[in-house]
C-alpha positions in Angstrom: -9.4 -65.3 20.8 -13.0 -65.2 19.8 -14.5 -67.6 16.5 -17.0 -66.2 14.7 -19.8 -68.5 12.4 -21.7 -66.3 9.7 -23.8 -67.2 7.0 -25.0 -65.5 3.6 -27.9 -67.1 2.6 -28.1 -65.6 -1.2 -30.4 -66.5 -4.1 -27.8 -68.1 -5.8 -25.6 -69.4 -3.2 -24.9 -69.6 0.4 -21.6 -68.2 1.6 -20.0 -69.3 4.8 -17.3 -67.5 6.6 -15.2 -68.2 10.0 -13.6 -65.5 11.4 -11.5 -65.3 14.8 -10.9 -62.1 16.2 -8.2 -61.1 18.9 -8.0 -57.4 20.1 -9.8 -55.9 18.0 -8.4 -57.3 14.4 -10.3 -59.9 12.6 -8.9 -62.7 10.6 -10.5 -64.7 8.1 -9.4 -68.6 8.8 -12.2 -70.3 6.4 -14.5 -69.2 3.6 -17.1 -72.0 1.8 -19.4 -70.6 -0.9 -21.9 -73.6 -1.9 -24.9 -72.8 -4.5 -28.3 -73.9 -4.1 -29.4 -77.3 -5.5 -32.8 -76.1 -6.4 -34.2 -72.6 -6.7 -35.0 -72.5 -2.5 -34.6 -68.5 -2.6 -36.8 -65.5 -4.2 -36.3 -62.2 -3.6 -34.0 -62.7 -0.6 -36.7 -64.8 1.3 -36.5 -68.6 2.2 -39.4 -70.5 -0.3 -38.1 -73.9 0.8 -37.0 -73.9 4.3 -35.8 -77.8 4.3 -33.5 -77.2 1.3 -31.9 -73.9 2.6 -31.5 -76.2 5.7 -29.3 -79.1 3.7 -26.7 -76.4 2.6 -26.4 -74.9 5.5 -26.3 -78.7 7.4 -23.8 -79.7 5.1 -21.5 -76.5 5.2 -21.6 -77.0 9.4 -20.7 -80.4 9.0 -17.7 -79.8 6.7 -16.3 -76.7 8.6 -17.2 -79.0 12.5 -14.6 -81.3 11.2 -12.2 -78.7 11.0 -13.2 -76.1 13.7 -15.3 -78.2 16.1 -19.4 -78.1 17.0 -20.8 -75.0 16.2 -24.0 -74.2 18.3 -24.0 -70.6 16.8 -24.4 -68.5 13.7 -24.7 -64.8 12.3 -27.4 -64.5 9.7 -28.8 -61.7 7.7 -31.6 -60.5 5.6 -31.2 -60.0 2.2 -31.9 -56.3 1.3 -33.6 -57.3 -1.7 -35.9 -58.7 1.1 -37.1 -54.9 2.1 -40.2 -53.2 1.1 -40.0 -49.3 0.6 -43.3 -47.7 0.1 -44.0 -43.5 -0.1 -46.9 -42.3 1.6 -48.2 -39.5 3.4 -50.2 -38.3 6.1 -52.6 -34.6 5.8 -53.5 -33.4 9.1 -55.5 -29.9 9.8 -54.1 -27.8 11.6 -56.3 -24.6 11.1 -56.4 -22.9 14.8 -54.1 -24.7 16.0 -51.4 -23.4 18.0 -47.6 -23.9 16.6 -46.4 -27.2 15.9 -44.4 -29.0 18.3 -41.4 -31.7 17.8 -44.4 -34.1 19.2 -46.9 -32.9 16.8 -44.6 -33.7 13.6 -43.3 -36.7 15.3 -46.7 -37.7 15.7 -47.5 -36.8 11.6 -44.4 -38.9 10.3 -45.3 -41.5 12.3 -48.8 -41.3 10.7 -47.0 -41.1 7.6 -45.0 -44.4 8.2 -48.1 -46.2 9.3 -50.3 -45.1 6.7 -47.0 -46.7 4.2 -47.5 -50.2 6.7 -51.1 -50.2 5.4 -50.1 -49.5 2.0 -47.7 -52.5 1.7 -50.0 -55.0 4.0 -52.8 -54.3 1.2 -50.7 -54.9 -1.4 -49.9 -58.2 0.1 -53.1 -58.9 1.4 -51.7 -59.6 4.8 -51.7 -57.3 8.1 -49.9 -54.4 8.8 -48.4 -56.1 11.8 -46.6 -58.6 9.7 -43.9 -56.1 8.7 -41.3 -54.1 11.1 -40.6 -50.8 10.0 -36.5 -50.6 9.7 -36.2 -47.1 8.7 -37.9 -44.1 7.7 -36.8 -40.5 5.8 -39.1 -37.8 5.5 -39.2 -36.7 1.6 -41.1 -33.4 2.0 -42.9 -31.2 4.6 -45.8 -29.0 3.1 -48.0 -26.1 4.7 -51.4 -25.5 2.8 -49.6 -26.8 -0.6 -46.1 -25.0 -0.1 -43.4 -27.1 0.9 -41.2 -25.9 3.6 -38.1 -27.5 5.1 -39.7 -28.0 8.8 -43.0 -28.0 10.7 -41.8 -26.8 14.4 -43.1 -23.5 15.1 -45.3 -23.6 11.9 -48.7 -22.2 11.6 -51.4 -22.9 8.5 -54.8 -25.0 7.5 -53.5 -28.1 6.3 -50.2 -29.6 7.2 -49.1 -32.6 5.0 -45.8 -34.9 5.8 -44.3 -37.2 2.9 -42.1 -40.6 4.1 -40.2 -43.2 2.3 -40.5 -45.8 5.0 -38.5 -49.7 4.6 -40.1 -52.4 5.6 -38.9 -56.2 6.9 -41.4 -59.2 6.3 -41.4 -60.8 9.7 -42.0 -64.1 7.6 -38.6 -63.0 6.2 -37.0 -63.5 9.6 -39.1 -66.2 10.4 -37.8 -68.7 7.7 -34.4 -67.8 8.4 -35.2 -68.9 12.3 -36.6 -72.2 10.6 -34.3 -73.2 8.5 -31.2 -72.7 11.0 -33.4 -74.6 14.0 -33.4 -77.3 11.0 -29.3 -76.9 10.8 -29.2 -77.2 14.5 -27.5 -73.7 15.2 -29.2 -70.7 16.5 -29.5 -67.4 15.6 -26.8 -65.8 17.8 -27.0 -62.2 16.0 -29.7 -61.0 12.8 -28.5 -57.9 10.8 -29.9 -56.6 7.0 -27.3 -57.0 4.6 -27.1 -53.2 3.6 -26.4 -53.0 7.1 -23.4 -55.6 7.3 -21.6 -53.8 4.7 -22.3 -50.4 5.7 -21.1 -51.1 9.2 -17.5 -52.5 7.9 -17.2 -49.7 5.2 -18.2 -46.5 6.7 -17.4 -46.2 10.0 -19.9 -44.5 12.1 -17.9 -41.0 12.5 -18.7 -40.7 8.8 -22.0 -41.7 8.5 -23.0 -38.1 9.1 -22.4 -37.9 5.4 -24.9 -38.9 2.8 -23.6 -41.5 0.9 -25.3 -44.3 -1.0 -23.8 -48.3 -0.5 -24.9 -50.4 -3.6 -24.6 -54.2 -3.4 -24.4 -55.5 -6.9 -25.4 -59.1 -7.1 -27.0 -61.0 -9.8 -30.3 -61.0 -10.0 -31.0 -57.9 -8.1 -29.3 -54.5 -7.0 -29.6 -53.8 -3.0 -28.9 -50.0 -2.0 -29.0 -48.1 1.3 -28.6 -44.4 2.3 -26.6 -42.8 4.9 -27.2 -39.1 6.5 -26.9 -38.2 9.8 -25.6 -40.7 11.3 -27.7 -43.7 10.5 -28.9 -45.5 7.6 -32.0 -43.4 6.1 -33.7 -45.4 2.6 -33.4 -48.9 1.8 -34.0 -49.7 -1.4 -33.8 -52.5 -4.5 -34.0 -52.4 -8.2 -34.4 -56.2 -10.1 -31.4 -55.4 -12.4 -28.1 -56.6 -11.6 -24.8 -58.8 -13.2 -26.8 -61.0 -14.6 -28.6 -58.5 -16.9 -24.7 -58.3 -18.3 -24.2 -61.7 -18.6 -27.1 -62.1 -20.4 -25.7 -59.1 -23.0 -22.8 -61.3 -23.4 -24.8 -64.5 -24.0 -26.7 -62.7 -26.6 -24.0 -60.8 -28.3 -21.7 -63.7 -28.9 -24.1 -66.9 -28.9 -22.6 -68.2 -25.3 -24.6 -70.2 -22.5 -24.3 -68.6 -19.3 -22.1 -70.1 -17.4 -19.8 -69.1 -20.3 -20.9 -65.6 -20.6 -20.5 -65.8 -16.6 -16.7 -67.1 -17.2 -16.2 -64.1 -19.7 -17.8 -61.2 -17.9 -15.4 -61.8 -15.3 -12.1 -62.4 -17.2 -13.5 -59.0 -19.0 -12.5 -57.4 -15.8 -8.9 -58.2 -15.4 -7.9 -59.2 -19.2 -7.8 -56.8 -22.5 -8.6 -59.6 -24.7 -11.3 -62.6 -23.9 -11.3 -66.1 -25.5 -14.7 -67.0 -25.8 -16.1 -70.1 -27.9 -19.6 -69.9 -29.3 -22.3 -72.7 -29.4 -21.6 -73.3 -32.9 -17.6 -74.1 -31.7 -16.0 -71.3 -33.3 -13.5 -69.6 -30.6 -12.8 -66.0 -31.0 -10.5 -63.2 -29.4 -12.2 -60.1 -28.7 -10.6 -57.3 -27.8 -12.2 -56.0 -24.2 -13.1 -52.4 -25.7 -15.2 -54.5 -28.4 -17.0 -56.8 -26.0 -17.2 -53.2 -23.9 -19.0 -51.6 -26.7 -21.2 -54.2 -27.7 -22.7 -54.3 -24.2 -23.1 -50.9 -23.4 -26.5 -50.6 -23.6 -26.8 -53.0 -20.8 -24.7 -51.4 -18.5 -26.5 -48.1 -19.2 -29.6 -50.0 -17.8 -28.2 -50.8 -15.3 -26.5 -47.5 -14.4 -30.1 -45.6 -15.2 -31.6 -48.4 -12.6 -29.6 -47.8 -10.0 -29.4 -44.1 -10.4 -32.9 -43.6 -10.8 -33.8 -45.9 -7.4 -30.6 -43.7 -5.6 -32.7 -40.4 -6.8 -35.8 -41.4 -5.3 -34.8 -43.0 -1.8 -32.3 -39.2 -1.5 -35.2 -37.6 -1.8 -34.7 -36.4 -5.4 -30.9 -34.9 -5.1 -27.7 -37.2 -5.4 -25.7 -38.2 -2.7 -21.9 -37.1 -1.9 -20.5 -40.4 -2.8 -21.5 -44.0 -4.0 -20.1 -47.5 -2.5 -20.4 -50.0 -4.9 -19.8 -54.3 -3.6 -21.0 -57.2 -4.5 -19.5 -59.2 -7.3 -21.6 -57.0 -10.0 -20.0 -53.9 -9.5 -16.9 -55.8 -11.6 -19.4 -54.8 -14.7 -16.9 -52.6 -16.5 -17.3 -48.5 -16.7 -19.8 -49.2 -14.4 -18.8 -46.6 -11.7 -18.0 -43.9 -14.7 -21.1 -44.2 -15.8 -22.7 -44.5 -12.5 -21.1 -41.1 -11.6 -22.8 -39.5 -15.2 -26.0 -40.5 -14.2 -25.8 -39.1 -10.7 -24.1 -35.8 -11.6 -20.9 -36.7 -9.5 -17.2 -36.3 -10.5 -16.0 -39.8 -11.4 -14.0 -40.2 -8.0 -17.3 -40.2 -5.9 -18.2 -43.5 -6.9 -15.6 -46.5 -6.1 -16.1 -50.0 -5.8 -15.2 -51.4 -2.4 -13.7 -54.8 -1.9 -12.3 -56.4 1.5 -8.9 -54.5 1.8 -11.6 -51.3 2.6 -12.5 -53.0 5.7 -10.7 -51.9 8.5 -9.2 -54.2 10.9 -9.6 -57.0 8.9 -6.0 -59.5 8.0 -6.4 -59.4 3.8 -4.9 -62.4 2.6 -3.9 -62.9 -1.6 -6.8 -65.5 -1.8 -9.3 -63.0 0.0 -8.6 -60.3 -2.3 -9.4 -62.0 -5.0 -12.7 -62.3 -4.3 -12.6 -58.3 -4.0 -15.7 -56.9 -3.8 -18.4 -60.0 -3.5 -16.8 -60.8 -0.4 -17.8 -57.7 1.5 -21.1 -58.3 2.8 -20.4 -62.0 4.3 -17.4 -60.8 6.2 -19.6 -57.6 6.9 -22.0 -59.7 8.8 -19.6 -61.6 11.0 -18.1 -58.4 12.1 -21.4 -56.3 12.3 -22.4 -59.4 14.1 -19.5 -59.0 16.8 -19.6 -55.7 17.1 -23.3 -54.5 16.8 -25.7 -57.8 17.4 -29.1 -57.3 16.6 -31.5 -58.8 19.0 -35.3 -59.1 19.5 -36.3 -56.6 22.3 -39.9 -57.5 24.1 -41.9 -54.9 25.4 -45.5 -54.8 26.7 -47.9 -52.0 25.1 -50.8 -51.8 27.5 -50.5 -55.3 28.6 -49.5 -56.7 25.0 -46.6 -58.2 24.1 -44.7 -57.0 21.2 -41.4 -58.6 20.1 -39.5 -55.5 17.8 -36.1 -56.2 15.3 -33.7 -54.0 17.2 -32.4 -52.8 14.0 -32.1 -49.1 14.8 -33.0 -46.8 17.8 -36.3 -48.1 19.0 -38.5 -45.3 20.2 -42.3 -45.8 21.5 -43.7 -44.6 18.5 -41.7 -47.6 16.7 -43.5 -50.0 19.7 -46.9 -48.3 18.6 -46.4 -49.0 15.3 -45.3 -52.7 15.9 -48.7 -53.0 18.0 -50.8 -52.2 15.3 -52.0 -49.2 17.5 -53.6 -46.5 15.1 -51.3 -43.8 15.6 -53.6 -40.7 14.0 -56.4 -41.9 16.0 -54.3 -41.2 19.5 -54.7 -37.6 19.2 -58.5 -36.7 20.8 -60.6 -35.8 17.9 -61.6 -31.5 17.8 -64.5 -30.3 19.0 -67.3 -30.4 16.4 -67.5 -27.1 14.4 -70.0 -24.7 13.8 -71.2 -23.5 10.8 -73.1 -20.4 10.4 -74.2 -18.3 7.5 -73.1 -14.8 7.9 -74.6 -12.0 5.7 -74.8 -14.8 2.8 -71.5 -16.0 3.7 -71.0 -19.5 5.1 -68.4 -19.2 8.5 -66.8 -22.0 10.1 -66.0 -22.1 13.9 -63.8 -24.5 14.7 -64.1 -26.6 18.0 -61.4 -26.9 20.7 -58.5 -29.2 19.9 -57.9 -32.5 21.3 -55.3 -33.5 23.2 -52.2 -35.1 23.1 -52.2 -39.3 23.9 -50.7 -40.0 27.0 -48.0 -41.8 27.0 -46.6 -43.8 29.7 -42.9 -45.7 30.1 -42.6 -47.7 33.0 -45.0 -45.6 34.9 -43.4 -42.1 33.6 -44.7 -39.7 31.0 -43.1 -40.3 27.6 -43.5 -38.9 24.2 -43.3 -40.9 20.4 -39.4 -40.8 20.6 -38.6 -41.9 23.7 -36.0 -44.3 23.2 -36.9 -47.8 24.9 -35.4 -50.6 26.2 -36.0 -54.7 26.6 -38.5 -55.3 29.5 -40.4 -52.1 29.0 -43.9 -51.5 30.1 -45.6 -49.3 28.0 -49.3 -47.5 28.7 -50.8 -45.4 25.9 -54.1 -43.9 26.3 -56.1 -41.3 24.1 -56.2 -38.1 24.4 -59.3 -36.4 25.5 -61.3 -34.7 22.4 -61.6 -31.1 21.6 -65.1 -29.1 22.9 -67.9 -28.6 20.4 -67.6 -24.3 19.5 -69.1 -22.4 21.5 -69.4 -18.2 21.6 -72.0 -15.7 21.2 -72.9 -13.9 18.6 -70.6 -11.3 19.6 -67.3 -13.1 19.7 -68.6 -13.2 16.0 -69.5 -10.1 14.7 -66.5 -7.2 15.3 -68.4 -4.3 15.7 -72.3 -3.2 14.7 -72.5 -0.7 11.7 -74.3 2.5 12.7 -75.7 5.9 11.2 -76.2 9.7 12.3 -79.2 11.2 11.2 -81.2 14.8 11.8 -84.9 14.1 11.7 -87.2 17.0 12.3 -84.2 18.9 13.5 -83.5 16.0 16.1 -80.3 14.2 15.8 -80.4 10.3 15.7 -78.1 7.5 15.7 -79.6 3.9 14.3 -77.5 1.1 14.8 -77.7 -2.5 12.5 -79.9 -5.0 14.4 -78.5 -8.4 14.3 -80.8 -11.4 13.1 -80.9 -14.9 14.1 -82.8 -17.3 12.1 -85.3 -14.4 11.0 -85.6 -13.2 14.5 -83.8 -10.5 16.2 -81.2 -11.1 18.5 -79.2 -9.2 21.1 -75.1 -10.3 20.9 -75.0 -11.9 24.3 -76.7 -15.0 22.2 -75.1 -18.4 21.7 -74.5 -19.3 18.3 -76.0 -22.6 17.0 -74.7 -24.9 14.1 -76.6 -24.1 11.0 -78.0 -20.1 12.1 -78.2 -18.3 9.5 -76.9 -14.6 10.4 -77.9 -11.3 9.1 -76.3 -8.0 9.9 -78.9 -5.2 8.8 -78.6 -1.9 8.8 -82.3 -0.1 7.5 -82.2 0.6 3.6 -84.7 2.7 3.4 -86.2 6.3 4.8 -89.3 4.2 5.9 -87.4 1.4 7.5 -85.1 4.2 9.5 -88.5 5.7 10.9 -89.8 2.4 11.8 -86.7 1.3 13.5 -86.7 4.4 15.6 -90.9 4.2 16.4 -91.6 7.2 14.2 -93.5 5.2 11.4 -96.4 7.8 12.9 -94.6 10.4 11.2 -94.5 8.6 7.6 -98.6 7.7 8.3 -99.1 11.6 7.6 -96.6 12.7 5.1 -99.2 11.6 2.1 -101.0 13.1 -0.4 -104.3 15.4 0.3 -106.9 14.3 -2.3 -110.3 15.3 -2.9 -113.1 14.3 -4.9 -114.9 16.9 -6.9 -117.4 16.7 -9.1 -116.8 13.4 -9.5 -113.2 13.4 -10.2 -110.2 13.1 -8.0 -107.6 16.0 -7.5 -104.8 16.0 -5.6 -104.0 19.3 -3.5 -100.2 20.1 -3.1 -100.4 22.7 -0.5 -101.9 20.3 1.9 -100.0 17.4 1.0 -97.4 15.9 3.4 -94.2 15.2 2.3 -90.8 13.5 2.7 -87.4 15.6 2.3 -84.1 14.8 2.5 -81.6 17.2 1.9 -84.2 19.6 1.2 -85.3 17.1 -1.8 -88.2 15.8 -1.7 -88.0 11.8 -2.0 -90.0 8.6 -1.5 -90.0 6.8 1.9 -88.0 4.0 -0.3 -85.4 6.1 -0.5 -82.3 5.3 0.4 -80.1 7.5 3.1 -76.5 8.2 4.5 -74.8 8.8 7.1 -75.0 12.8 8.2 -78.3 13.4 6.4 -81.1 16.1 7.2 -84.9 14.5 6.9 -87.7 16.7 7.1 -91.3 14.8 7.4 -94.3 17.2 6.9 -97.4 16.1 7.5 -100.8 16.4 5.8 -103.2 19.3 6.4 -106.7 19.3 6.5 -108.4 22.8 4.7 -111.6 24.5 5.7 -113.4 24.8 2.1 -112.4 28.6 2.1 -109.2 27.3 2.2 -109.6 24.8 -0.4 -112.1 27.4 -2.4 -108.2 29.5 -2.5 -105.9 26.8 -3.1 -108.8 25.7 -6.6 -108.3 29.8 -7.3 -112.7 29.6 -6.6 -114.5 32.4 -5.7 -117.0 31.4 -3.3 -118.8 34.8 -3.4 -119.3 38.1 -4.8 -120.1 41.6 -3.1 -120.6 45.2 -3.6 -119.4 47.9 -0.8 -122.3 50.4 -0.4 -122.7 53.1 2.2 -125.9 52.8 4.3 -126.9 56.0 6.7 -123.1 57.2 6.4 -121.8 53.4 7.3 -119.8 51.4 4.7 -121.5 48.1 4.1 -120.5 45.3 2.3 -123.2 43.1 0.5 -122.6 39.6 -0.2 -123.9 37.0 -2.2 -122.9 33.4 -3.1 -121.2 32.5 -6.7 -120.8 28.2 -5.7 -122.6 26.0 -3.1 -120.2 23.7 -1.6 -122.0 20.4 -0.9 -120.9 17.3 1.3 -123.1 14.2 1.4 -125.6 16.5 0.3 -125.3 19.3 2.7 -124.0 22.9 2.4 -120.9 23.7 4.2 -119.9 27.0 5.2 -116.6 28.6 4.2 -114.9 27.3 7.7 -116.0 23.9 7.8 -113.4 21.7 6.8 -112.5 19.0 4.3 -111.0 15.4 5.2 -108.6 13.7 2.4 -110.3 11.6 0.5 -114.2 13.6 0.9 -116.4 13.6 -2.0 -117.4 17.3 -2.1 -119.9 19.0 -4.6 -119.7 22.4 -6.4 -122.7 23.9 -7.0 -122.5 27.3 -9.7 -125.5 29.7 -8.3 -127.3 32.0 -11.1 -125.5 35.3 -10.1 -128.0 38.4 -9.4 -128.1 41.9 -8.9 -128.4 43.5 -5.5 -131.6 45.3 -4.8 -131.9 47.8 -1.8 -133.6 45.3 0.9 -130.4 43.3 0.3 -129.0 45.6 2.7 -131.2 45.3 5.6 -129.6 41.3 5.8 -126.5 43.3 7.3 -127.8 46.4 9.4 -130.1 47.1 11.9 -132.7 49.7 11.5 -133.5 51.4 14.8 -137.5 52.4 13.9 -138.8 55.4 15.7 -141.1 55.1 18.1 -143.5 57.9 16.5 -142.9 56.9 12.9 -145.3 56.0 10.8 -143.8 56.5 7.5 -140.3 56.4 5.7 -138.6 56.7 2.6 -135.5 55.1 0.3 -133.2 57.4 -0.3 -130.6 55.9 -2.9 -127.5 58.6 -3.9 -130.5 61.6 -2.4 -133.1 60.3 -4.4 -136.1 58.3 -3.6 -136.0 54.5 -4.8 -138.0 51.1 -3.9 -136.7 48.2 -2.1 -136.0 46.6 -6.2 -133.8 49.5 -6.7 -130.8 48.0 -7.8 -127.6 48.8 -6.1 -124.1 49.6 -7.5 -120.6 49.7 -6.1 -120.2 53.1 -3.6 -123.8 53.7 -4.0 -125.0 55.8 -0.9 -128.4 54.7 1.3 -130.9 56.4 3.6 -134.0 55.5 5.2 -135.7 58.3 6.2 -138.9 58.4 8.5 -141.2 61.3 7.4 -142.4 61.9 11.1 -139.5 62.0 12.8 -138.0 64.3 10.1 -140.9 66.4 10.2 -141.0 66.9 14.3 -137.3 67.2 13.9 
């Protein structure tokens, strides 16, 4: 047979319980509840270690004279004591290949430390001051959608929410003092939500989600169970005494009177009560009921609301109620509104729930405030909490084995920055492509490595006492890197006919204003263009036939002293056989015809003008057609003549001369024959149509001409 000393230290009292156990079954042989001479306890936490210290002294002296020394005692830490904080931790993930179990391990861990640093600031105090007891993820989200897990995801943005509890060390720390004070040591710690889960639900149903609340009465303690451990911790600062206090105002009672009537209101239908002013009344317990329902709403709304957000927004399958406030009448009906659950989901649990345990008539009295003190002897036995040391590189960490310790819980204990373990990626590139800004990201870093006594580990390894424990960083991610054709897919291109030759232009790339060939490295910061020619002139000049645009322009002339244009020597542009501009735009698949300038002879530019240069008369001269010829214009250039095949730049300043026109006269015609003269002549005559003229003779069209030598004609 086995004795067993525990203690619960409350904020109104201290409660100590002996129990011997004998294979298996527990039997309660003392129970001493003593309350606090001065207000020693806030919030579950010791404020005056030497007076928490004279209680407990004094209930070890009075139960030593029974039960002989005790050297030993179970404590544990008020739930109220816990601090729950919701945080969350963004990581980017864009690149990145799918996540692993480490990666969202690594994230909720983040998470929970990010939550550490919340609650530290709040205090003003350091992160390390606080052990994480518990953690549940509220919400996974990819790029703002939330989704129910992050293994095997891909996205940008990858965001984990937590509700993560929290134990002041200082917490555990006072309750070390004051029993070192008392002369006993700690033999096991446990957490109070703990101690009662542990007798309650037995572990093959903590699969299940179901809420314990310990009602006492200045504040409401809660935990959550899914999955087989406790999940959410939580506390709200509404309890029994919010009731009492209903009572007190209602009917003009002290406490300790309101106190005495809250409780008979649980077991009697009527309550005697006597007011301040003396007057002693009988109310019927559906009056007093009534007349404090809006308190026990409160508290209903409280507790429900606090339930809510530690379940992650949905209620759970059932609700535990203990604690001597969950006597607060219709308070599990009401309860069971609130949540949305049939009224046989939420019960109130006293001793005779706990299994294994001897109920005696004076232990079930006390019902369910009993519950967690007997929970902790028991939970004390049967699951001991201990301090487990390990060393994170060469540090040593002392951790509240209060749940499955894993490396990442070590980590967090060290105050090692958990998002920082992951090597930072590779600096990115940003371009500008086409007007468009591009990033490319760098590599990614690695993974930390992690080391257990010497082996590789990852953040939920388990660990045990003793353990050495090597974390290093993980190498970062490469700055990007790749050429200009990793970036760009393929070049645009075009197929054109010029001239009747068939060419293909592709877009020329551009780097910082220069061209570029794609085997280039990209740099942070180019700006990129991708350009294909716009323009007919641009298409020439990319293919080296700008040559051929130089001579499809205008022929121009200056006469007289004003400027003309000639479009038959003109060059010009086509494209699809219409004529266009070189800033024409043009498509794939079309026909471009350049034709280039000519440069007339002035005959040739007397035709294009319609100008008749000369005039003439055909005549026949000794039976030979001749043609007589005068000029009608002088063309001049700089002053000089020019003759009809002489040509004419663009751009020459020519001169058109009118000549007086004249008559032709017989000696015109010897400008165009020869006149073989005899060798005996001596004498001739001018025959004009067979009659004698002068050289003046004038001369029409067809006219017919003879020069006749009198000598020959006569020897003849």
């Amino acid at each position: 047979m086995s004795t067993i000393f525990a203690l619960d230290i409350g904020t109104r009292s201290v409660v100590g319980v002996i129990l011997q156990e004998m294979n298996g079954t527990y039997q309660v042989v003392e129970m001493i509840l003593k309350e606090h001479r001065e207000r020693a306890m806030l919030d579950g936490q010791i404020h005056d270690v030497p007076a928490v210290a004279s209680i407990i002294m004094d209930m070890k002296n009075e139960l030593e004279q029974k039960y002989g020394p005790l050297k030993k005692v179970s404590v544990a830490a008020a739930g109220r004591a816990l601090k729950t904080v919701r945080a969350e931790a963004t990581f980017s993930i864009a690149g990145k290949p799918m996540m692993t179990k480490e990666d969202v391990t690594h994230l909720e861990l983040s998470a929970v430390q990010q939550a550490q640093a919340m609650l530290a600031a709040q205090q003003n105090e350091q992160s390390q001051h606080y052990y994480c007891v518990g953690y549940s993820v509220v919400h996974y989200i990819i790029d703002g959608q939330e989704i129910g897990s992050l293994i095997d995801q891909q996205g940008t943005e990858a965001t984990v929410e937590v509700i993560a509890t929290f134990l002041p060390k200082i917490v555990v720390e006072s309750l070390l003092a004051a029993l070192q004070r008392a002369e006993l040591e700690m033999e096991a710690l446990t957490l109070e939500p703990i101690a009662a889960i542990n007798v309650l639900i037995p572990p093959t149903m903590r699969r299940l989600n179901v809420a314990l609340v310990d009602i006492g009465a200045g504040t409401s303690d809660i935990a959550i169970t899914d999955l087989g451990t406790v999940v959410a911790y939580g506390m709200v600062p509404i309890a029994g005494d919010e009731i009492t206090e209903a009572i007190s105002d209602q009917y003009l009672l002290d406490f300790p009177l309101a106190e005495k009537a809250k409780r008979e209101l649980s077991v009697n239908e009527t309550v005697t009560i006597t007011d301040i002013l003396g007057f002693e009344t009988d109310v019927p317990r559906e009056e007093m009921i009534a007349a404090i329902s809006p308190a026990i709403d409160r508290l209903a709304a409280a507790i429900s609301e606090e339930i809510f957000a530690l379940n992650g927004g949905k209620p759970p399958k059932a609700v535990m109620l203990v604690g001597g406030g969950s006597l607060t009448p219709e308070l599990p009906k009401r309860l069971a509104h609130q949540l949305q659950l049939p009224e046989n989901r939420v019960a109130i649990r006293g001793v005779d729930a706990i299994q294994n345990l001897n109920v005696t008539p004076e232990l079930q009295a006390y019902g369910p405030g009993l519950v967690t003190p007997i929970g902790i002897a028991i939970s004390a036995k049967q699951n001991p909490v201990q301090y487990i040391s390990v060393h994170v590189n060469d540090q040593l960490i002392r951790l509240f084995d209060m749940k499955q310790l894993t490396i990442g819980d070590c980590l967090l204990a060290a105050g090692i920055p958990i998002h920082k373990l992951y090597g930072k990626p590779g600096m990115a590139l940003v371009v500008t492509v086409n007007g468009q800004l591009v990033t490319i990201p760098g590599t990614y870093g690695e993974p930390p490595l992690l080391l257990r006594n010497g082996k590789p580990a990852s953040l939920d390894t388990l660990i045990q006492n003793g353990d050495q424990i090597i974390v290093e960083k993980g190498k970062d991610g490469e700055q990007a890197s790749i050429p200009l054709k990793e970036l760009i897919d393929e070049l645009p291109r075009k197929t054109v006919t010029i001239n009747g030759e068939r060419c293909e232009i592709k877009a020329t790339v551009y780097q910082n204003g220069q061209p570029a060939t794609l085997d280039r490295e990209v740099h942070d910061r180019d700006i990129i263009d991708i350009k294909m020619p716009e323009t007919i002139a641009a298409l020439l000049e990319e293919l080296q036939l700008s040559h051929l645009l130089q001579t499809a322009v205008p022929y121009t002339v200056h006469i007289n002293g004003t400027t003309t244009e000639i479009k038959p020597f003109s060059g010009a542009l086509y494209k699809n056989r219409m004529e266009v501009k070189p800033s024409a735009s043009f498509e794939d698949g079309d026909v471009i015809e350049v034709i280039p300038q000519k440069t007339p002879t002035v005959q040739e530019l007397a035709d294009a003008k319609q100008l008749r240069l000369t005039y003439s008369i055909p005549v026949r001269f000794n039976g030979e057609i001749v043609t007589l010829t005068k000029r009608a214009v002088q063309v001049m250039k700089n002053g000089q003549p020019l003759n009809e095949d002489d040509v004419i730049e663009s751009g020459a300043t020519i001169e058109i001369v009118a000549q007086a026109e004249e008559s032709f006269i017989f000696q015109d015609v010897f400008n165009y024959v020869e006149v073989d003269v005899p060798s005996s002549g001596t004498s001739f005559h001018l025959l004009k149509n067979g009659e004698r003229v002068t050289f003046y003779e004038p001369l029409a069209p067809g006219d017919h001409l003879e020069i006749v030598w009198e000598n020959a004609v006569q020897k003849g």
